[in-house]
CHARMM internal coordinates of N, CA and C (Angstrom, degrees):
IC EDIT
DIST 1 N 1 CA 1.4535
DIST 1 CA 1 C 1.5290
ANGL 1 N 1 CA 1 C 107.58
DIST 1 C 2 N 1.2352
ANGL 1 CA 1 C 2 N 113.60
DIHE 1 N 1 CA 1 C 2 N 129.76
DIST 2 N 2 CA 1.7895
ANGL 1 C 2 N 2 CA 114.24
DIHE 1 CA 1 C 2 N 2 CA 168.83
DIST 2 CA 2 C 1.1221
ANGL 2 N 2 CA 2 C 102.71
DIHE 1 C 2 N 2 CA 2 C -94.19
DIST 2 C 3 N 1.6839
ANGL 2 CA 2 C 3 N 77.10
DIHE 2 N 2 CA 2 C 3 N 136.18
DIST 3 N 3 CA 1.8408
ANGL 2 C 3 N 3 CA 96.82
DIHE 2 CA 2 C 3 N 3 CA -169.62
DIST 3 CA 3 C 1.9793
ANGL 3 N 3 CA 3 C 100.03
DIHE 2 C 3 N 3 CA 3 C -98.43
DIST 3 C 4 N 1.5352
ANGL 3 CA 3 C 4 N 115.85
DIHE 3 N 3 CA 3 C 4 N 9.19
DIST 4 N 4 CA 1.3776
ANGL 3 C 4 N 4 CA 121.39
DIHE 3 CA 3 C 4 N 4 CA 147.78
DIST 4 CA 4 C 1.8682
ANGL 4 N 4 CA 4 C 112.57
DIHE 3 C 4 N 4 CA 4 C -53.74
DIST 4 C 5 N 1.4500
ANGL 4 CA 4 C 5 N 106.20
DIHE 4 N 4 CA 4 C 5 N -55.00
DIST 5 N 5 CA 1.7448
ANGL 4 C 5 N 5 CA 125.30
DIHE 4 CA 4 C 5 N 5 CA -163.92
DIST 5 CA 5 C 1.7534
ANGL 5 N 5 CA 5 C 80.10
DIHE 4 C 5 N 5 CA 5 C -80.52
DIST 5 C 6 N 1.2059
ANGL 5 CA 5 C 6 N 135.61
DIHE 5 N 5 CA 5 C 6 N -48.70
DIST 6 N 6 CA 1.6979
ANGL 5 C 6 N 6 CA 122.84
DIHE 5 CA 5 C 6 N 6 CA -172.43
DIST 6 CA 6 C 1.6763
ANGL 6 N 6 CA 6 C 104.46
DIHE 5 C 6 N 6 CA 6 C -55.94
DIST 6 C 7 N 0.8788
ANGL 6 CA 6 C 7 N 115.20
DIHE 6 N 6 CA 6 C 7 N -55.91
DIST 7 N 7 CA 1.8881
ANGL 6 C 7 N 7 CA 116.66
DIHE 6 CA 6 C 7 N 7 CA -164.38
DIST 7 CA 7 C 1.3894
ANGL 7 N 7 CA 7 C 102.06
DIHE 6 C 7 N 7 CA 7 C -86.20
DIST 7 C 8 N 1.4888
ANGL 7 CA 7 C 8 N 120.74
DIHE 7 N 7 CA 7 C 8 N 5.03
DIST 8 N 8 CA 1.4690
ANGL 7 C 8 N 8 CA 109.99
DIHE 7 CA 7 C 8 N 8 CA 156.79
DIST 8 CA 8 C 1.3115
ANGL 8 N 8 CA 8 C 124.35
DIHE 7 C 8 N 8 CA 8 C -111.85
DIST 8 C 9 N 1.8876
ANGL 8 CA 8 C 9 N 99.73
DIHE 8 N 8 CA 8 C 9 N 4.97
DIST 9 N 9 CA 1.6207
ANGL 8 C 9 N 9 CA 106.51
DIHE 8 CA 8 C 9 N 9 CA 172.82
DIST 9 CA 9 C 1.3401
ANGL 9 N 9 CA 9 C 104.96
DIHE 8 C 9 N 9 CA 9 C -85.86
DIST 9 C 10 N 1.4650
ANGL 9 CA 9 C 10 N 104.42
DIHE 9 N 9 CA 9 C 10 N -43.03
DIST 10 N 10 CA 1.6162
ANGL 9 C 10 N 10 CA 101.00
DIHE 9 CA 9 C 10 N 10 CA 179.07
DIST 10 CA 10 C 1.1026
ANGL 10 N 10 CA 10 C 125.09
DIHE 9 C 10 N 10 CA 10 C -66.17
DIST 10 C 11 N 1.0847
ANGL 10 CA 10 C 11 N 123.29
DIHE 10 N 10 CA 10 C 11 N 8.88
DIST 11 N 11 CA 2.0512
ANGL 10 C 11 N 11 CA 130.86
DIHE 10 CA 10 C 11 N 11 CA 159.96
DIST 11 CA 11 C 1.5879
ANGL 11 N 11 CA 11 C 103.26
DIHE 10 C 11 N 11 CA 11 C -74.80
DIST 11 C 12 N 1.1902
ANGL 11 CA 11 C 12 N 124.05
DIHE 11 N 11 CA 11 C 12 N -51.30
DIST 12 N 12 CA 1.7683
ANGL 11 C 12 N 12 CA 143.46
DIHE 11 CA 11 C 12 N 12 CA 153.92
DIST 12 CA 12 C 1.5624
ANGL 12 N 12 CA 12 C 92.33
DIHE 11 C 12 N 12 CA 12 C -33.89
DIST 12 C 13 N 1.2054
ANGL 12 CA 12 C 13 N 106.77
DIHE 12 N 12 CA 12 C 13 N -103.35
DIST 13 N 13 CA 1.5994
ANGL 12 C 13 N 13 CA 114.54
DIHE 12 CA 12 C 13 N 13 CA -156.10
DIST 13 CA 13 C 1.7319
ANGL 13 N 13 CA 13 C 100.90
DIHE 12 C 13 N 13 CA 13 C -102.97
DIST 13 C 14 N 0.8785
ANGL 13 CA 13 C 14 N 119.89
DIHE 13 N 13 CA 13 C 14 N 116.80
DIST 14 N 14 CA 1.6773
ANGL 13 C 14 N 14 CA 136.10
DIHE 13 CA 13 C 14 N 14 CA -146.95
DIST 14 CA 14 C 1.6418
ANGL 14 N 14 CA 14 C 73.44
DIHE 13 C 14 N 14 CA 14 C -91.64
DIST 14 C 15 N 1.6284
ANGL 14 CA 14 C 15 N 119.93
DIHE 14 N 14 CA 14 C 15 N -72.16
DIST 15 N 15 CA 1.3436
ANGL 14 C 15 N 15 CA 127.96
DIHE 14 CA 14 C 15 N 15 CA -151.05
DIST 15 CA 15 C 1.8133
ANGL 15 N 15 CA 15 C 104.59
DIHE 14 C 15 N 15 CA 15 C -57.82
DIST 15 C 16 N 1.4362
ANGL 15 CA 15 C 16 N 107.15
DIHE 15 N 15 CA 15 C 16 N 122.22
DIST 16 N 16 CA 1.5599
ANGL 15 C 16 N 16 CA 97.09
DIHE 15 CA 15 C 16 N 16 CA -160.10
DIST 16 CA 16 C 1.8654
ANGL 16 N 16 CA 16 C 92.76
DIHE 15 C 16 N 16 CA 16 C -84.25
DIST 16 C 17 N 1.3918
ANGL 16 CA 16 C 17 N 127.10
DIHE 16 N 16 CA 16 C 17 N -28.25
DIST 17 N 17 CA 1.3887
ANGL 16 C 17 N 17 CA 103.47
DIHE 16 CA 16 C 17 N 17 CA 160.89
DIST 17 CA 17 C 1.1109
ANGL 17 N 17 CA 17 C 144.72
DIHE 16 C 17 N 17 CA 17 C -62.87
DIST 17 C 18 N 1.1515
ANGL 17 CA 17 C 18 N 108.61
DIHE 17 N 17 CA 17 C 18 N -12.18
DIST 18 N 18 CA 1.6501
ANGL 17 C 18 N 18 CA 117.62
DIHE 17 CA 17 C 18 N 18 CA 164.36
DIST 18 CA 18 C 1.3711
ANGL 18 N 18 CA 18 C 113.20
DIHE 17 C 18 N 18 CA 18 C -82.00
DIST 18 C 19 N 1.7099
ANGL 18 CA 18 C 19 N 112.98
DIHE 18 N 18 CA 18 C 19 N -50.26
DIST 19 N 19 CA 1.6820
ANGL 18 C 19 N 19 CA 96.00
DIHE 18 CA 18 C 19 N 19 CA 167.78
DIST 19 CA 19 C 1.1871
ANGL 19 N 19 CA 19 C 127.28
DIHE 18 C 19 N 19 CA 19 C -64.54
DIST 19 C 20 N 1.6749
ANGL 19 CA 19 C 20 N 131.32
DIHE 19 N 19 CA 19 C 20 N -15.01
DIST 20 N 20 CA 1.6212
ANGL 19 C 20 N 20 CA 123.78
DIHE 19 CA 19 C 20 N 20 CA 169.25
DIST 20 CA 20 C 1.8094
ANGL 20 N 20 CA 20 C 102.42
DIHE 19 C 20 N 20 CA 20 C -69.52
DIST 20 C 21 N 1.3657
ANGL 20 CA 20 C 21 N 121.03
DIHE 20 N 20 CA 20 C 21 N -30.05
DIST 21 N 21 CA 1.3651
ANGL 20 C 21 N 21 CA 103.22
DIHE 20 CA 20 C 21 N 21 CA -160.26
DIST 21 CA 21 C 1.9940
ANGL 21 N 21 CA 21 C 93.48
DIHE 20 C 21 N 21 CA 21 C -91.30
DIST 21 C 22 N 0.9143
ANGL 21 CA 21 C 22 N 112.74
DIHE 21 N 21 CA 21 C 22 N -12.85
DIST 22 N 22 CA 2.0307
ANGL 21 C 22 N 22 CA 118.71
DIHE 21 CA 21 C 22 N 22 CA -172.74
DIST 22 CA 22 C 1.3236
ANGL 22 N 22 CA 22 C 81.59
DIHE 21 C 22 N 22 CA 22 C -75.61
DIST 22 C 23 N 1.2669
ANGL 22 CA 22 C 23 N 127.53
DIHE 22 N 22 CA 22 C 23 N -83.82
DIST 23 N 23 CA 1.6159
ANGL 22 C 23 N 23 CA 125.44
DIHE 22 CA 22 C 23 N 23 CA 165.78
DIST 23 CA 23 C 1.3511
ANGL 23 N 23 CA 23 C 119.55
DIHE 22 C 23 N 23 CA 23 C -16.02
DIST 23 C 24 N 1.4727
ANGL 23 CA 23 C 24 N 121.88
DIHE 23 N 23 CA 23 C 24 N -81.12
DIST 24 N 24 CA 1.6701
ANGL 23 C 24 N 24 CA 88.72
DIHE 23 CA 23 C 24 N 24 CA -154.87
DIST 24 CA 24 C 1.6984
ANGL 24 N 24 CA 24 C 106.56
DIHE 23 C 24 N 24 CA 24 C -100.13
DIST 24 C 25 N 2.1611
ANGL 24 CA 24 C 25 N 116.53
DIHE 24 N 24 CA 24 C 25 N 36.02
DIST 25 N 25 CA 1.0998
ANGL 24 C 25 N 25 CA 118.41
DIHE 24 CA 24 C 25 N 25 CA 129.90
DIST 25 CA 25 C 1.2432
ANGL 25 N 25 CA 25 C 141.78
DIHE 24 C 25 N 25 CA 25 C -55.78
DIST 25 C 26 N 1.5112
ANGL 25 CA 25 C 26 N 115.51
DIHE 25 N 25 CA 25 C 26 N -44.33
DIST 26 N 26 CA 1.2936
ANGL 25 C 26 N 26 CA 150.88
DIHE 25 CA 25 C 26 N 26 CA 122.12
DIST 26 CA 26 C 1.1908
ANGL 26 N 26 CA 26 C 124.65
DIHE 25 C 26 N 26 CA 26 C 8.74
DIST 26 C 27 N 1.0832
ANGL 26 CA 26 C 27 N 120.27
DIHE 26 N 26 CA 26 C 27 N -94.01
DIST 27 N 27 CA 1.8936
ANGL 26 C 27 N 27 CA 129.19
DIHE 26 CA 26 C 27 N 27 CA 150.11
DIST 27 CA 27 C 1.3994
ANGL 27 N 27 CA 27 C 121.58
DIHE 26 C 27 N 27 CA 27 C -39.86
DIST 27 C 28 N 1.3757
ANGL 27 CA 27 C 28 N 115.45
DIHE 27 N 27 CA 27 C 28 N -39.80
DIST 28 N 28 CA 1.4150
ANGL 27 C 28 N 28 CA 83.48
DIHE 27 CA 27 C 28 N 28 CA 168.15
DIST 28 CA 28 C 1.1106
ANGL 28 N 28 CA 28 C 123.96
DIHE 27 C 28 N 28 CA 28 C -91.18
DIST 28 C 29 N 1.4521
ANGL 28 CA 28 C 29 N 123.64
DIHE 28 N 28 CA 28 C 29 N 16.24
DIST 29 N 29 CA 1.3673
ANGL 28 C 29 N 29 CA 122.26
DIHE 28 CA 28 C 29 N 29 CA -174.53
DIST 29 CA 29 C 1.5504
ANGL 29 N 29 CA 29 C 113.08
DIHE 28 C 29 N 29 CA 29 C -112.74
DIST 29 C 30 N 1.3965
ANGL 29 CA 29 C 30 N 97.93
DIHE 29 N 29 CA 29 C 30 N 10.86
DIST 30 N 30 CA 1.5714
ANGL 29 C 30 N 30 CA 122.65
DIHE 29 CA 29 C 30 N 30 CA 175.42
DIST 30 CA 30 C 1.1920
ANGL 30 N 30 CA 30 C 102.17
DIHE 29 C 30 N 30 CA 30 C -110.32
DIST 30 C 31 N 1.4143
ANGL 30 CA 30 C 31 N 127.00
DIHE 30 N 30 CA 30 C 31 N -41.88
DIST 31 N 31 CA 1.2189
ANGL 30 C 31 N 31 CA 110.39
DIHE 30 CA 30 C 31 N 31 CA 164.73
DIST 31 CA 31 C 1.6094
ANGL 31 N 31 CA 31 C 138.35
DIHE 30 C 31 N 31 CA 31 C -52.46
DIST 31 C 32 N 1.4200
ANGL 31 CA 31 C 32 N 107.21
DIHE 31 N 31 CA 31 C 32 N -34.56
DIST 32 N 32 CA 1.3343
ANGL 31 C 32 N 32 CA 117.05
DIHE 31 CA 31 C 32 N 32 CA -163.41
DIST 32 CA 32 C 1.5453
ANGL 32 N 32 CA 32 C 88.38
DIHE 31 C 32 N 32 CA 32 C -88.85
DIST 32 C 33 N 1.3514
ANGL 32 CA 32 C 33 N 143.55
DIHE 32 N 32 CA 32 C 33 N -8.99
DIST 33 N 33 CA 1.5469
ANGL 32 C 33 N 33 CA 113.55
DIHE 32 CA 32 C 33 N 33 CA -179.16
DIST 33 CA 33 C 1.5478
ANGL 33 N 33 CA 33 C 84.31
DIHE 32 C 33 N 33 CA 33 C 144.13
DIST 33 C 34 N 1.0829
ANGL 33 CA 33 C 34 N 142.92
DIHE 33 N 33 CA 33 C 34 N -7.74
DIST 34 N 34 CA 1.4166
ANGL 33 C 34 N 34 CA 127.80
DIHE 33 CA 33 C 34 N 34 CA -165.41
DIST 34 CA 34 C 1.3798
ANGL 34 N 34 CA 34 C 106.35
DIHE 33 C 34 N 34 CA 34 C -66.42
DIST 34 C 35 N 1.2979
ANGL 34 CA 34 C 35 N 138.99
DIHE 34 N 34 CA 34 C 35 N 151.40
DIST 35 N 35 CA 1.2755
ANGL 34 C 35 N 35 CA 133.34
DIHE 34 CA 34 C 35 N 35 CA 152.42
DIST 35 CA 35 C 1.4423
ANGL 35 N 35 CA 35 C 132.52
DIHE 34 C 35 N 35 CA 35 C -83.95
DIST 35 C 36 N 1.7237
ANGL 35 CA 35 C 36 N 113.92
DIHE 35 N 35 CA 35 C 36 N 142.32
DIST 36 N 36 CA 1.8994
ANGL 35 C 36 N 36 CA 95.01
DIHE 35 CA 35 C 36 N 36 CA -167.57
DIST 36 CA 36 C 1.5375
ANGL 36 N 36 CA 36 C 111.13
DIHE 35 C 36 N 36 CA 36 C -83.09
DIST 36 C 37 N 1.2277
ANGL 36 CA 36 C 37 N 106.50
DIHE 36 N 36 CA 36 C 37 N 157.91
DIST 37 N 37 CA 1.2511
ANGL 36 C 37 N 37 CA 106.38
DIHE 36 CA 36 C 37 N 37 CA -175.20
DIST 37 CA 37 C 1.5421
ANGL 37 N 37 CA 37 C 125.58
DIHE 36 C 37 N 37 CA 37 C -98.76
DIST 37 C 38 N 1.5760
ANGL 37 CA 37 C 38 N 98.97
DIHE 37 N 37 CA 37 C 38 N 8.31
DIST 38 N 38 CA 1.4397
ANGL 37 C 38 N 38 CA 103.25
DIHE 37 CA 37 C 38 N 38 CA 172.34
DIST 38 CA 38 C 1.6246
ANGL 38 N 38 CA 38 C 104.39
DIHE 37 C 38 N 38 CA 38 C -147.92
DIST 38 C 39 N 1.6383
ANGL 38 CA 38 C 39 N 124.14
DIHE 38 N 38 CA 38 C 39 N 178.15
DIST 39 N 39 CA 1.0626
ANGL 38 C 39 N 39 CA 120.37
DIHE 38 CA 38 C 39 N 39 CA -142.55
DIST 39 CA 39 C 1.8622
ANGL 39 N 39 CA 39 C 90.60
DIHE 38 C 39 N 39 CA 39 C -94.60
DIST 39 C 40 N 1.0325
ANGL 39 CA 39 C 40 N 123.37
DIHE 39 N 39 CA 39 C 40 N 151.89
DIST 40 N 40 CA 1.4426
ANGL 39 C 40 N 40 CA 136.50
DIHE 39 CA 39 C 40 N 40 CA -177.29
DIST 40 CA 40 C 1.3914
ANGL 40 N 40 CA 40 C 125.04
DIHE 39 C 40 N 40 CA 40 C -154.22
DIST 40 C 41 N 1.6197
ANGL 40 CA 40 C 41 N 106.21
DIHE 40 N 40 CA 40 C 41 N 123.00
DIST 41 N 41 CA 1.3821
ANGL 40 C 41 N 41 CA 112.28
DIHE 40 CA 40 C 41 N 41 CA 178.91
DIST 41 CA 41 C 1.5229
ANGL 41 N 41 CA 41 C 127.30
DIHE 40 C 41 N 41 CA 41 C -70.16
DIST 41 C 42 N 1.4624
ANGL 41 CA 41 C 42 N 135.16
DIHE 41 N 41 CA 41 C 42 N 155.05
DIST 42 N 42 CA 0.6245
ANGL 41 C 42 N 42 CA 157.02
DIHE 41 CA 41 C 42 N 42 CA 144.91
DIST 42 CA 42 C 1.8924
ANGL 42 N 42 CA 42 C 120.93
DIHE 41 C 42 N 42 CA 42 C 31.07
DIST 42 C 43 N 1.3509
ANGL 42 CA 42 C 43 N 90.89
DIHE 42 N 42 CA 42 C 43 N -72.29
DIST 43 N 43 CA 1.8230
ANGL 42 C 43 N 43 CA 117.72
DIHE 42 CA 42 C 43 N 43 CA -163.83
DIST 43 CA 43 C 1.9213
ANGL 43 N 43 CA 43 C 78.72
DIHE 42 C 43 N 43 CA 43 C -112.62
DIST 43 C 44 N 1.0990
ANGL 43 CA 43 C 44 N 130.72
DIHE 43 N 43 CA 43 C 44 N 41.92
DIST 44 N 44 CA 1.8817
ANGL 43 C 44 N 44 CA 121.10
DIHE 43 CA 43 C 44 N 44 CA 157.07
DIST 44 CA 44 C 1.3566
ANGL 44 N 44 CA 44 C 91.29
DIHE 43 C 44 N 44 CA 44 C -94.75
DIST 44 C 45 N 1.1875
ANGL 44 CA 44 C 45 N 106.69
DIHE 44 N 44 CA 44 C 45 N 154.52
DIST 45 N 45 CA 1.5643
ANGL 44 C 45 N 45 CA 102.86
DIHE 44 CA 44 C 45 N 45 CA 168.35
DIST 45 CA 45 C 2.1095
ANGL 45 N 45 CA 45 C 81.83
DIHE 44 C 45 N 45 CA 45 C -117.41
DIST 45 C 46 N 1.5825
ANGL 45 CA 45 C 46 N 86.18
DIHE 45 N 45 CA 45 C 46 N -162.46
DIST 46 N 46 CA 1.6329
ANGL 45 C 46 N 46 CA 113.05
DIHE 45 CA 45 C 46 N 46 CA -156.94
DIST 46 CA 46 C 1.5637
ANGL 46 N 46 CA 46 C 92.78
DIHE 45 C 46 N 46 CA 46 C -62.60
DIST 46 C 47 N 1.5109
ANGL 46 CA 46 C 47 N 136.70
DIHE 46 N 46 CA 46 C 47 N -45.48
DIST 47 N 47 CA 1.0678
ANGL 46 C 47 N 47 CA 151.88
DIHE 46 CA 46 C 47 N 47 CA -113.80
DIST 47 CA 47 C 1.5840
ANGL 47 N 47 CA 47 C 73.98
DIHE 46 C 47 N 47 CA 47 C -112.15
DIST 47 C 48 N 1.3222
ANGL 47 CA 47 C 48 N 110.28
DIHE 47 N 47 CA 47 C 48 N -74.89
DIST 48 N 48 CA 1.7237
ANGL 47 C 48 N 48 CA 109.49
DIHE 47 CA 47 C 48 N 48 CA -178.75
DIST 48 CA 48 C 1.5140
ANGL 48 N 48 CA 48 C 117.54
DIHE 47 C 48 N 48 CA 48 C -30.22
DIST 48 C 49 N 1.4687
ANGL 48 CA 48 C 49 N 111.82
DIHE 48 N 48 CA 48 C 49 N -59.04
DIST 49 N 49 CA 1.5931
ANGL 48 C 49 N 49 CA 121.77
DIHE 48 CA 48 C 49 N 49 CA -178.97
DIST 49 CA 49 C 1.7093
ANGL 49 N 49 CA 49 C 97.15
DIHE 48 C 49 N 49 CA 49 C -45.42
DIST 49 C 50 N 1.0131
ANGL 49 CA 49 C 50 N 113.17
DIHE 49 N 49 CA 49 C 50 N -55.11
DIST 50 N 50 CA 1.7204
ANGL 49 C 50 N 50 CA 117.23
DIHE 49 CA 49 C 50 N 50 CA -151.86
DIST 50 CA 50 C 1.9156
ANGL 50 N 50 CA 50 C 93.76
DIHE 49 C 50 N 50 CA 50 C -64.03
DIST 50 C 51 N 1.1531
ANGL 50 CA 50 C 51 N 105.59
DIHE 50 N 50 CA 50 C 51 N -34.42
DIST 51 N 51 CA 1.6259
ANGL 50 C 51 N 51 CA 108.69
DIHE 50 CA 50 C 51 N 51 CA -172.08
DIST 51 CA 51 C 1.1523
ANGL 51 N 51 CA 51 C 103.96
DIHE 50 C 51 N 51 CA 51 C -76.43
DIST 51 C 52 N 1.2552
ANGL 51 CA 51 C 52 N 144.57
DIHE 51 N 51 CA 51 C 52 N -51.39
DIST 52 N 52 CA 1.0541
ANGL 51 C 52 N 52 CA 165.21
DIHE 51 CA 51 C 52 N 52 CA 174.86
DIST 52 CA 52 C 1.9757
ANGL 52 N 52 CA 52 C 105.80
DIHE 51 C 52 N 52 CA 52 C -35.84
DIST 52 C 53 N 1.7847
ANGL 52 CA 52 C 53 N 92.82
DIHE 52 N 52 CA 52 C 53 N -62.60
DIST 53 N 53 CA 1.7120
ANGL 52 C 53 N 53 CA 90.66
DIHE 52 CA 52 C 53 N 53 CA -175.01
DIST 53 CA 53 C 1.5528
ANGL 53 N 53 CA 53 C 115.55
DIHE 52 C 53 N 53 CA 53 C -77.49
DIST 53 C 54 N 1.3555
ANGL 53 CA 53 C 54 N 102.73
DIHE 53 N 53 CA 53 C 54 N 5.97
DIST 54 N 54 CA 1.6933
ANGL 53 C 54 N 54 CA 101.20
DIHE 53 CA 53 C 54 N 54 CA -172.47
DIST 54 CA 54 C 1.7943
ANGL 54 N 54 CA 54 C 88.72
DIHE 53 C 54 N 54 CA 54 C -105.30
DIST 54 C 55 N 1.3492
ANGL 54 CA 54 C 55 N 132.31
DIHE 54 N 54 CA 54 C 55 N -41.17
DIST 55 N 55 CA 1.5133
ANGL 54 C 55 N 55 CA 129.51
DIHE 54 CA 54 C 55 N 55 CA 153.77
DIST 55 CA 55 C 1.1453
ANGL 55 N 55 CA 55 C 116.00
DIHE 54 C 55 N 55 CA 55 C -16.93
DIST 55 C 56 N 1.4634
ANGL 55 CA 55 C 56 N 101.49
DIHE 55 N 55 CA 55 C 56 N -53.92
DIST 56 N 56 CA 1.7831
ANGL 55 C 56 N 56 CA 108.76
DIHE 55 CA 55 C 56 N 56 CA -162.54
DIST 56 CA 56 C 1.6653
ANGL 56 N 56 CA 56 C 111.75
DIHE 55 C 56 N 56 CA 56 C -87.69
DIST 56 C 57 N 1.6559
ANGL 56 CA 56 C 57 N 101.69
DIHE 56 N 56 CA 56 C 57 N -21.23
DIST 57 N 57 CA 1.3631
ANGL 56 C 57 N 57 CA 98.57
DIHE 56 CA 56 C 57 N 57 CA -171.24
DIST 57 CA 57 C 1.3270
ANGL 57 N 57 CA 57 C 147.64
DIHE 56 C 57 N 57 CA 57 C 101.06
DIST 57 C 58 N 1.7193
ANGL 57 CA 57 C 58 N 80.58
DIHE 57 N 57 CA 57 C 58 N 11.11
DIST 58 N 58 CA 1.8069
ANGL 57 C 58 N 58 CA 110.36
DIHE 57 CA 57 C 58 N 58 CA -170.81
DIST 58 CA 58 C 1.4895
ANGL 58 N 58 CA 58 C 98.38
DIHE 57 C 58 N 58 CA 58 C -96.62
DIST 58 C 59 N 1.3675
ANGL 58 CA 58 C 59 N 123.30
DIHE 58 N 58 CA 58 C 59 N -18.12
DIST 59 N 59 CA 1.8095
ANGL 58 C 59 N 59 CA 115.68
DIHE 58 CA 58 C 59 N 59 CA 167.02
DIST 59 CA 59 C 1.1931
ANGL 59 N 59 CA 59 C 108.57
DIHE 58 C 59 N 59 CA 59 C -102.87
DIST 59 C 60 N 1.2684
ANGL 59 CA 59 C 60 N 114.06
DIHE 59 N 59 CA 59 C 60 N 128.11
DIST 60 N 60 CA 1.0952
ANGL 59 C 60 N 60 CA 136.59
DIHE 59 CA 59 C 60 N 60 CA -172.56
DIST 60 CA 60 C 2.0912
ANGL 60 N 60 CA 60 C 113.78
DIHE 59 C 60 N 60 CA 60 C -101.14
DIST 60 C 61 N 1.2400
ANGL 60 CA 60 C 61 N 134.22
DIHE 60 N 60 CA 60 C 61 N 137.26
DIST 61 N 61 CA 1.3292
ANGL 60 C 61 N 61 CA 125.00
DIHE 60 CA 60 C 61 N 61 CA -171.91
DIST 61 CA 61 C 1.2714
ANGL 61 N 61 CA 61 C 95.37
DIHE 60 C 61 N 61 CA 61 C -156.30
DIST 61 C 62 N 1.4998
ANGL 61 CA 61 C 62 N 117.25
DIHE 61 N 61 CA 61 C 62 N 143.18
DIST 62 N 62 CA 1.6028
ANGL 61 C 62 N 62 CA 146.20
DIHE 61 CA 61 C 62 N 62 CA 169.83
DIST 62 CA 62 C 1.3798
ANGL 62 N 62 CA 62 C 101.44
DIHE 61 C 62 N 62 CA 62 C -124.93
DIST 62 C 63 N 1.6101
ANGL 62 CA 62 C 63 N 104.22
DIHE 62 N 62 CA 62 C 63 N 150.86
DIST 63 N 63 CA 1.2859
ANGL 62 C 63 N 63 CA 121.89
DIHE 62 CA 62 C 63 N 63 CA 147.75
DIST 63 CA 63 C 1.5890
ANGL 63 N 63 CA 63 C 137.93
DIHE 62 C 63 N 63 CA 63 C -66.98
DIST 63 C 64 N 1.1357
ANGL 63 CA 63 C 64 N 132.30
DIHE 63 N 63 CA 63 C 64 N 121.45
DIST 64 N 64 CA 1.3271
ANGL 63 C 64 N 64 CA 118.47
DIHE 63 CA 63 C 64 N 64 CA -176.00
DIST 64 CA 64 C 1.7666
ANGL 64 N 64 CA 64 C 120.92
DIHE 63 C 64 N 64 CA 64 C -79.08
DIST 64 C 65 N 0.7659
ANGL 64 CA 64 C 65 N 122.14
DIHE 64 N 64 CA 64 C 65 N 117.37
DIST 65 N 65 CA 1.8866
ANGL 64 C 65 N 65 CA 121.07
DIHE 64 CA 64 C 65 N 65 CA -168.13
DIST 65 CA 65 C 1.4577
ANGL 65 N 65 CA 65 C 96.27
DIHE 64 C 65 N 65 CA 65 C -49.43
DIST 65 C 66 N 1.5786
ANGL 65 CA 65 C 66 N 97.01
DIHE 65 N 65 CA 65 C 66 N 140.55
DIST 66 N 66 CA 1.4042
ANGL 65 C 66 N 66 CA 114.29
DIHE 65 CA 65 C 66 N 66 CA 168.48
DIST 66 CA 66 C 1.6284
ANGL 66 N 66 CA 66 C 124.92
DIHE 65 C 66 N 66 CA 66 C -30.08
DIST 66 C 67 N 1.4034
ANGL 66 CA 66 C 67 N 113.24
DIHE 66 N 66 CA 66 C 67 N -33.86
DIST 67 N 67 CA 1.8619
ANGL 66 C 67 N 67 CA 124.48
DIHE 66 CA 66 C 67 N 67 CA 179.18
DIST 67 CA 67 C 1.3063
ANGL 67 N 67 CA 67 C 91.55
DIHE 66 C 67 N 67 CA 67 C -79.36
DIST 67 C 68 N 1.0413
ANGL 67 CA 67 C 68 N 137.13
DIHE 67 N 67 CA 67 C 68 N -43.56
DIST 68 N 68 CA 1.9374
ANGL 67 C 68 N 68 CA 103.38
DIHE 67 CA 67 C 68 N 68 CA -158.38
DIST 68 CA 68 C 1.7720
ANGL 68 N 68 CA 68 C 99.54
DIHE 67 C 68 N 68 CA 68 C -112.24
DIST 68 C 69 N 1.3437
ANGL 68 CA 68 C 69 N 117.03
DIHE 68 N 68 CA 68 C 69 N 31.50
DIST 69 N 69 CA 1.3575
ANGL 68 C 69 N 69 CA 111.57
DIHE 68 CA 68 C 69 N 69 CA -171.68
DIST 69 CA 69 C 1.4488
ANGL 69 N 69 CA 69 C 85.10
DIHE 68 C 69 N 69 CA 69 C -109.57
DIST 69 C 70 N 1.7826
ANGL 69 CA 69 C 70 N 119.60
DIHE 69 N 69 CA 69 C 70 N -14.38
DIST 70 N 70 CA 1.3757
ANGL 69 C 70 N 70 CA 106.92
DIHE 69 CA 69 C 70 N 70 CA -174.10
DIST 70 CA 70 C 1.7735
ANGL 70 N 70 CA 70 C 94.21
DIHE 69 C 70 N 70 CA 70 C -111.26
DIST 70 C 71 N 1.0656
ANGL 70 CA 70 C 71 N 124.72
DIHE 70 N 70 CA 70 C 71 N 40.69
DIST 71 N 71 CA 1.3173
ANGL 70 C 71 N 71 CA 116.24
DIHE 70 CA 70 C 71 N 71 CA -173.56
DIST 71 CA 71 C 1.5402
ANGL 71 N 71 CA 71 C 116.26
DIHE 70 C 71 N 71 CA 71 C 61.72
DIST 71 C 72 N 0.6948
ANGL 71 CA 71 C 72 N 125.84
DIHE 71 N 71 CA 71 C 72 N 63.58
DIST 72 N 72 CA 1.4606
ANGL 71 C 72 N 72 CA 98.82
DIHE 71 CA 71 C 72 N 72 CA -165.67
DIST 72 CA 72 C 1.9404
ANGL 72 N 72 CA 72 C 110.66
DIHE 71 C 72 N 72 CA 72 C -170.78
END
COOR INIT
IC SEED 1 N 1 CA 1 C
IC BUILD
């Protein structure tokens, strides 16, 4: 992972637990068949792509309200 593409995600998503979990949602959903949504070289791995489209602004994330985060 470049930690160039890390310290420019966290300008995006400041909260670094939310960017580890947007991330390696991300990856696995690149793994299983997802397609990337932005252009990527060669030697990126999965982790790069995912940083990269949240950089650019192609992942999108909300909070879920306190009632339905507890079921309820």
């Amino acid at each position: 992972m470049s930690s160039q593409l890390l310290e420019e995600a966290q300008k995006v998503v400041p909260n670094q637990q939310l960017l580890v979990n947007l991330v390696s949602k991300r990856v696995r959903q690149l793994t299983t068949g997802h397609r990337p949504l932005v252009e990527y070289g060669p030697r990126e791995g999965w982790a790069d792509i995912a940083l990269r489209e949240i950089i650019e602004g192609k992942l999108k994330y909300e909070f879920a309200p306190a009632d339905s985060a507890k079921g309820g």
